[in-house]
N, C-alpha and C positions, 0 to 999 in steps of 0.2 A: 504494500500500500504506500502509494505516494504522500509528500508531504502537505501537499495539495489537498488530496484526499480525505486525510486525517484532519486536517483544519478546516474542510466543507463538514466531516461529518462532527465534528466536536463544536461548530458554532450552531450546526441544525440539532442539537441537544442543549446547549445552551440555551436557546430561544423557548425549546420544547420545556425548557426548566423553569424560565423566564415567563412565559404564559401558563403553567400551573402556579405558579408564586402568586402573581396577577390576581385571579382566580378566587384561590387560598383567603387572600389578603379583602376582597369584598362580598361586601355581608351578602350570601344569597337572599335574606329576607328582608323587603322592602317594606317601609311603613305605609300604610293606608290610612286617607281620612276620607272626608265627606267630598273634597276637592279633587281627590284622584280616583276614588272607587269604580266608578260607571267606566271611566277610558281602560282603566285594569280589569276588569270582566270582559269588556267589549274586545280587547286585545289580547287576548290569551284563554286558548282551549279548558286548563287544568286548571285551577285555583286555591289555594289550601289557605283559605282564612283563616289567622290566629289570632284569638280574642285573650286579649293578656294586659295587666297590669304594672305599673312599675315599683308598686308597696308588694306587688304577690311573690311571695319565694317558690311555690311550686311554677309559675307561671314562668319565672327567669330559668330554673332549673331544667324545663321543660322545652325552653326557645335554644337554650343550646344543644338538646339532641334533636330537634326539629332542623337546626342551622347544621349538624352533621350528615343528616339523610339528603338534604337540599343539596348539599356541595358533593354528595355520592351518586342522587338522580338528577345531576344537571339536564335540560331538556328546554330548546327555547320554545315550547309550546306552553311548560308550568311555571305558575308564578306561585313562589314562595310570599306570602304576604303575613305582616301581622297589623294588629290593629289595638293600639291603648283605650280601654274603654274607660278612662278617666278624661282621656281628649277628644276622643271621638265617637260618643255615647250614644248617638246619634245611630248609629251603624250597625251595634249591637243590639238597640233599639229595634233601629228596623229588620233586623233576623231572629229575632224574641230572644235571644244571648242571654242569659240569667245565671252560668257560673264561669266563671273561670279557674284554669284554662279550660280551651273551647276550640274548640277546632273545625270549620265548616270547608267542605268540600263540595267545590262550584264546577258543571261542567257547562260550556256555553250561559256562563250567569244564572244557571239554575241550581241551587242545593240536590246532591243527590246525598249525600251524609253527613254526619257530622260528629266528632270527638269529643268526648266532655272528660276531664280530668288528665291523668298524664300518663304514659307507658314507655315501655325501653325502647334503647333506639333499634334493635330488632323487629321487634314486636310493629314498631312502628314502619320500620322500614319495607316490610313486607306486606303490608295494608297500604303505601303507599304502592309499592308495584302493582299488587292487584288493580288499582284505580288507572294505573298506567296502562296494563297489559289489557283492561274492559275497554280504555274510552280512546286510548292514543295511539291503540295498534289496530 
């Protein structure tokens, strides 16, 4: 192997490294209010609405195994969303929302399920493929 060679394929890993770092580094979950909600359903097939607090300790505990599944089923069809229903009450309001954490699952802007309390990131992870392999295969 040329020296040429070796420094094409060492910067094409580089890069490869470079854009998972990228990646890594931004929150796959987006915040949601009353101002973005309707463009965020209207723009994306999947939607996994997370109703959470910023007093809630199960509600933090539980956005970071949500933020782990998110960054494992990347897919630009799903949006990863969460939503503070201390700021945007409004929203849980209009979903009937009454615990958190919560978790509503939207396909084309329509509820087809929804999670109430918290589960491992397994347990989670594989109730999210299911919703993949039904609605985006």
């Amino acid at each position: 192997m040329s020296t040429r060679e070796i420094a094409a394929d060492l910067a094409k890993a580089l890069r490869a490294r470079a854009s998972l770092i990228e990646r890594m580094s931004k929150d796959p979950v987006i915040e949601v209010n009353t101002s973005n909600l309707d463009k965020i359903l209207s723009s994306h097939d999947l939607v996994f609405l997370y109703f959470t607090a910023e007093w809630c300790g199960p509600c933090i505990t539980f956005l970071s195994t949500i933020r782990e599944v998110a960054a494992t089923l990347e897919d630009p069809r799903i949006l990863w969303s969460k939503v503070d229903v201390d700021k945007s009450f409004t929203i849980a309001d209009r979903y009937g929302v009454n615990h958190i954490p919560s978790m509503l699952i939207l396909y084309k802007g329509r509820v087809i399920d929804s999670i109430v309390g918290t589960m491992s990131k397994d347990k989670l992870e594989k109730k999210i493929k299911g919703y993949i392999d039904t609605y985006l295969k």
